[in-house]
N, C-alpha and C positions, 0 to 999 in steps of 0.2 A: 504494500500500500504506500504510496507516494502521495505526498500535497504538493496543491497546485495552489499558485496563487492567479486569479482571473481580473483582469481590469476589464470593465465593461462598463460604459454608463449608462446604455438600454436597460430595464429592470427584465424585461420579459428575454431579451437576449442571457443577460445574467442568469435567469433560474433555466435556460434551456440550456447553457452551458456547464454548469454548475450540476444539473440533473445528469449529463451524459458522465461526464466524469466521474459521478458518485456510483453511476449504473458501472462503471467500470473497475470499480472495488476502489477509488482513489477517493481522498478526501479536499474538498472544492473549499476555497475559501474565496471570495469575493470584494476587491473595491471596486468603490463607484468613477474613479478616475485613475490618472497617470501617476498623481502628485503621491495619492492615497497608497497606491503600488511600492510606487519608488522609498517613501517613509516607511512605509511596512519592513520592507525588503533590508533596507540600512539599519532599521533599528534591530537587527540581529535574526529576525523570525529566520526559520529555516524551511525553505519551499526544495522542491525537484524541477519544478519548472511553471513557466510562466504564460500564462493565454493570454493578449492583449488585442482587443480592437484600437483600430487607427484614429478613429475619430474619437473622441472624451473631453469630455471638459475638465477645464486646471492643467492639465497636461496629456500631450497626448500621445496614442501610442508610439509614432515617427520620436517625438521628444524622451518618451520613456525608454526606449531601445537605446536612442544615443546616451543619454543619459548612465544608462546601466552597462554599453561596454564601453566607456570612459571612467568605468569604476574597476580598479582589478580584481576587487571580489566577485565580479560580475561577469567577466569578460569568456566564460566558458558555459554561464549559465543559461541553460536553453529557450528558447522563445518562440513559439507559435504568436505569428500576427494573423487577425483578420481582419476582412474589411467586405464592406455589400457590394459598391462601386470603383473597380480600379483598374486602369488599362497595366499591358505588360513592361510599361516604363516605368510607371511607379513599382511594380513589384519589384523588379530588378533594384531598383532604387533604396528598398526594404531591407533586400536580403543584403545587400550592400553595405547598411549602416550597421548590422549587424543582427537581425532576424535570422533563425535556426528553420523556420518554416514558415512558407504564407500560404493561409486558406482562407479562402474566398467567404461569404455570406449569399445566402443561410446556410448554417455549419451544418454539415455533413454529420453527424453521430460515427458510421462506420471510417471516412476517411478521417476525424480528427482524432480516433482511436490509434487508426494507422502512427500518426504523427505523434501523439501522447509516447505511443512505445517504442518508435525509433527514436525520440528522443531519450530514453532511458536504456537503447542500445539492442531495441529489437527489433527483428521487420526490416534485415540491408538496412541497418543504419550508416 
């Protein structure tokens, strides 16, 4: 069982992410922004990885990515972005700053599974 920590600031996005992850034996934990994330994250909490949408308010995903691998405690720590609307320059642009994974919107349950456990080294990670 591995925690996740999720930034979302859709509420209904939040419990549908939050729901797939707990279906998948892991334990979800939820902020409503970037800022929310990134505080958590520094103040020592110990996560496995990180779900963030692009868009949020206070901060947002694009800024929380940078953010967290300009941190060296951060800079291996994995990251699923998504987003509903994005052409394929922004995603290159994503994985660029340092995103481990971009998945599109509305999340997928089986493909973000995929990604949950390549990120902890299963599934041709």
């Amino acid at each position: 069982m591995k925690k996740i920590l999720i930034a979302e600031g859709d509420r209904v996005s939040q419990e549908l992410i939050a729901g797939f992850i707990e279906d998948m034996g892991h334990v979800a934990f939820v902020s409503p922004h970037g800022k929310h994330a990134y505080e958590t994250l520094k103040a020592g909490n110990k996560f496995d990885l990180l779900i963030t949408d692009v868009m949020m308010p206070e901060m947002d995903g694009k800024q929380l990515v940078q953010t967290l691998r300009g941190d060296t405690r951060f800079m291996d720590f994995p990251i699923i972005i998504i987003s509903a609307a994005i052409g394929m320059g922004e995603i290159s642009r994503l994985l660029e700053l340092g995103a481990t994974w971009f998945m599109g919107k509305p999340v997928d349950k089986r493909e973000l599974g995929d990604y949950v456990e390549r990120s902890f080294g299963g599934r041709d990670s």
